[in-house]
C-alpha positions in Angstrom: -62.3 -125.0 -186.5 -59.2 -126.6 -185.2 -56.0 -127.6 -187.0 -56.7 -131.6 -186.2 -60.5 -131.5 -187.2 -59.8 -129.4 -190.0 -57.2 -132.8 -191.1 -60.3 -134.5 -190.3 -61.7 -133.2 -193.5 -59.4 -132.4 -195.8 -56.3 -133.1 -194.8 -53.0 -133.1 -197.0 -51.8 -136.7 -198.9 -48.6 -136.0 -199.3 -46.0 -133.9 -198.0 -42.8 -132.6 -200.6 -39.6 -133.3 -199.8 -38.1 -131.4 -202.8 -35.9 -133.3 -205.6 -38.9 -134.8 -206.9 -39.3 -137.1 -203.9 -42.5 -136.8 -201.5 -44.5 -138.8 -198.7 -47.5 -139.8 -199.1 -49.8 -141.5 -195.9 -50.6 -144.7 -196.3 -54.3 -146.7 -195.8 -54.9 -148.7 -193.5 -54.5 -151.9 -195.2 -51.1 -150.3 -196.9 -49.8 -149.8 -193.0 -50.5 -153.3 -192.1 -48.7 -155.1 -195.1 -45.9 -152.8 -194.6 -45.9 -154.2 -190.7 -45.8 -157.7 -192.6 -43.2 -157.1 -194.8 -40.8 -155.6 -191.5 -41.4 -159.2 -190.3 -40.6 -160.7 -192.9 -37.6 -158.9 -193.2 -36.1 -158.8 -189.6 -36.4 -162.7 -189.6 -32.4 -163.0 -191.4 -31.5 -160.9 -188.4 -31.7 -157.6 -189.9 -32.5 -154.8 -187.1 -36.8 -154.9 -186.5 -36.9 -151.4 -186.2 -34.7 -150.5 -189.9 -36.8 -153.4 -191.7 -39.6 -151.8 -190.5 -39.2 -148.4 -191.2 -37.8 -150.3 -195.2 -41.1 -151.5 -195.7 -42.9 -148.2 -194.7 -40.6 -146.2 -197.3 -41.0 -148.4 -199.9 -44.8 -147.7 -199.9 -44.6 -143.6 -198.4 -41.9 -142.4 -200.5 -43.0 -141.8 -203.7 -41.5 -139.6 -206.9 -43.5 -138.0 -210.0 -47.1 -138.9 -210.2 -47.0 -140.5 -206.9 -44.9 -143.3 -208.4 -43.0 -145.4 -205.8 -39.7 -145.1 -206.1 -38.7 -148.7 -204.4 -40.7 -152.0 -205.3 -39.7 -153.7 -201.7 -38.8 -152.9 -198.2 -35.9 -154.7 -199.2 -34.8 -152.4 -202.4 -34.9 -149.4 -200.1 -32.3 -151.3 -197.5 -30.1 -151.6 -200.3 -30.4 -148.0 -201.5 -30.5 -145.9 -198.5 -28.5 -146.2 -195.4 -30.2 -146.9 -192.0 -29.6 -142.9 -191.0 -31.8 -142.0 -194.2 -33.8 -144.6 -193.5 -35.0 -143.5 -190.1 -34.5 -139.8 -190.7 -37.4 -140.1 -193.5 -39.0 -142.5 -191.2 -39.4 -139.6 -188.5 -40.4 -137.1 -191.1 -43.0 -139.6 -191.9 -44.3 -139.9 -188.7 -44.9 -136.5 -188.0 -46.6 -136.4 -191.1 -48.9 -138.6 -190.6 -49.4 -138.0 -186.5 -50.4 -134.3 -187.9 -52.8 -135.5 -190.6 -54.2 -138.4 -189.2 -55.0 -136.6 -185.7 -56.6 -138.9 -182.7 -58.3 -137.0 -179.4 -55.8 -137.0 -176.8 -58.3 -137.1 -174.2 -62.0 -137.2 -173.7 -62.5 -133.7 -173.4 -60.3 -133.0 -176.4 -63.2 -135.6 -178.3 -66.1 -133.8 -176.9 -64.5 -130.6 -178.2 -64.0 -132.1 -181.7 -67.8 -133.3 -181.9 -68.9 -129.8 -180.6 -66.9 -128.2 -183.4 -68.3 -130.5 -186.3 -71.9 -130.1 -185.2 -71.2 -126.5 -185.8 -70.1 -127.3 -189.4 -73.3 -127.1 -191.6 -71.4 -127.7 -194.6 -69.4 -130.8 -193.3 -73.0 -132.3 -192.1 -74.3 -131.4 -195.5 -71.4 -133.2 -197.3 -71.9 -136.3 -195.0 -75.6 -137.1 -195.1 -75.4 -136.5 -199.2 -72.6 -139.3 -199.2 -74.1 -141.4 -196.8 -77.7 -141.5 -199.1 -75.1 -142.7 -201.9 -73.3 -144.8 -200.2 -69.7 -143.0 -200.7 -66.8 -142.8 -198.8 -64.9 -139.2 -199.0 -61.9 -140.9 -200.2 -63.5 -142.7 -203.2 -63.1 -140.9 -207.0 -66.6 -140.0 -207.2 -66.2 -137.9 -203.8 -63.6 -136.8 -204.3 -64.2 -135.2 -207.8 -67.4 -133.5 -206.3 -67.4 -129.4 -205.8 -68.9 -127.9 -203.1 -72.1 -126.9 -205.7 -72.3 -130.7 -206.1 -72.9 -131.5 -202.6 -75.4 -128.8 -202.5 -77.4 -129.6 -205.5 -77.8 -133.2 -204.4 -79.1 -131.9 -201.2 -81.4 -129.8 -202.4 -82.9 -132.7 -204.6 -82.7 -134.9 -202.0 -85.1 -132.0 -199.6 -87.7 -131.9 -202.8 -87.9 -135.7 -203.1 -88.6 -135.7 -199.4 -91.5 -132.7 -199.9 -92.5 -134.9 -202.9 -93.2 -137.7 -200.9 -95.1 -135.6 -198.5 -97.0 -134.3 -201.3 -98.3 -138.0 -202.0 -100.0 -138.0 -198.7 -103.2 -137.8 -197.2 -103.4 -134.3 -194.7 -103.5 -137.0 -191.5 -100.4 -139.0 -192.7 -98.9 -136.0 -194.2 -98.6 -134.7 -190.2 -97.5 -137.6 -188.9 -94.7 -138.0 -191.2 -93.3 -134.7 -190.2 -93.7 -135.1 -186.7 -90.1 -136.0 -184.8 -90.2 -139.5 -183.6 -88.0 -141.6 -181.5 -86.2 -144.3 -183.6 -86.7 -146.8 -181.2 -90.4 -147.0 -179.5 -91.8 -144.6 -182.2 -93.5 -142.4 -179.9 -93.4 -138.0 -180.8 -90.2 -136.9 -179.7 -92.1 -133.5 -178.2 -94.8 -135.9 -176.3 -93.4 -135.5 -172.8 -92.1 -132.2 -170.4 -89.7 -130.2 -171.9 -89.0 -132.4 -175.1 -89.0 -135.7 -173.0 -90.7 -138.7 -174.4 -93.2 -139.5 -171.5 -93.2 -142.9 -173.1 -89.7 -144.1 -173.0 -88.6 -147.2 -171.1 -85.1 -146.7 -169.9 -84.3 -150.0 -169.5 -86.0 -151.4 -172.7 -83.8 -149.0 -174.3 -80.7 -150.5 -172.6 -81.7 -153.9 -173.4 -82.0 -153.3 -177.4 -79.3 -151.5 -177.2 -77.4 -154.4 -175.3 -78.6 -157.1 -178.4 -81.3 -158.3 -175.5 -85.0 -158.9 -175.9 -86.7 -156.3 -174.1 
């Protein structure tokens, strides 16, 4: 697996700095107050860039416990000088460009898909968080061992072949049979796995929000 899909799913949080300092990345919704903040901050004429990079610091830099060590963009213009302030700002950057990885290109995307359809254990770990509702960075997730994953998989296969169990021999079939999620039809009806059924453009339509 590569380095950026490996970030993908389990990535660092926080990278040391030493002297009990660290960086930490920041959610979404932290990155976009931080942007407001800047603003804010740039409108008595202060640089855009510095006040930007203030507010950033003020919610990346962190110290024991992952305790912020500045309550304000504008705290960490008074304590640190705009060198410090963009050197951490840099550091920070890399940090997060290396753990929050995008696909440069399409082909680089097509790669990354190929490589986590080859990772059994990351599919398992998704569809068991996905029946629950659960987002890998939530508590409950992120508490879970990898024999956690697997025993609520395995429950999750024997409630399925329990529910099969409850079924008349005709119906018990038909469940099992691979069906198309949008006309129904067996998914093995037609030549070579084609569904001899399916309507191309009725697809297109449903898939556009039309009526078909």
């Amino acid at each position: 697996m590569s380095k950026a899909v490996g970030a993908l799913r389990a990535g660092a949080e926080r990278l040391d700095l030493g002297e009990g300092r660290a960086l930490r990345l920041l959610s979404a919704q932290e990155t976009l107050e931080a942007r407001r903040e800047g603003a804010l901050l740039a409108q008595d004429g202060t640089e855009r860039a510095l006040c930007a990079n203030a507010a950033l610091l003020a919610r990346a830099l962190v110290g024991a416990e992952d305790a912020p060590l500045y309550e304000s963009g504008s705290a960490v213009l008074q304590a640190l000088t705009a060198r410090e302030i963009g050197r951490l700002a840099r550091i920070w950057a890399r940090f997060d460009r290396m753990e929050n990885p995008t696909p440069a290109t399409e082909e680089e995307g097509e790669r990354w898909l190929e490589e986590l359809r080859e990772d059994r254990e990351g599919r398992l770990r998704w569809k068991v968080l996905r029946t629950f509702g659960a987002l890998p960075t939530e508590e409950r997730a992120r508490a879970m061992k990898e024999r956690d994953y697997l025993w609520c998989a395995l429950q999750l296969l024997l409630d399925r072949e329990e529910e099969l169990d409850r079924l008349c021999p005709t119906c018990r079939a038909q469940a099992m049979e691979e069906r198309c999620p949008v006309c129904g039809a067996p998914t093995e009806s037609g030549e070579g796995g084609q569904n001899a059924a399916f309507d191309q453009s009725r697809y297109e339509a449903m898939c556009r929000g039309e009526k078909p």
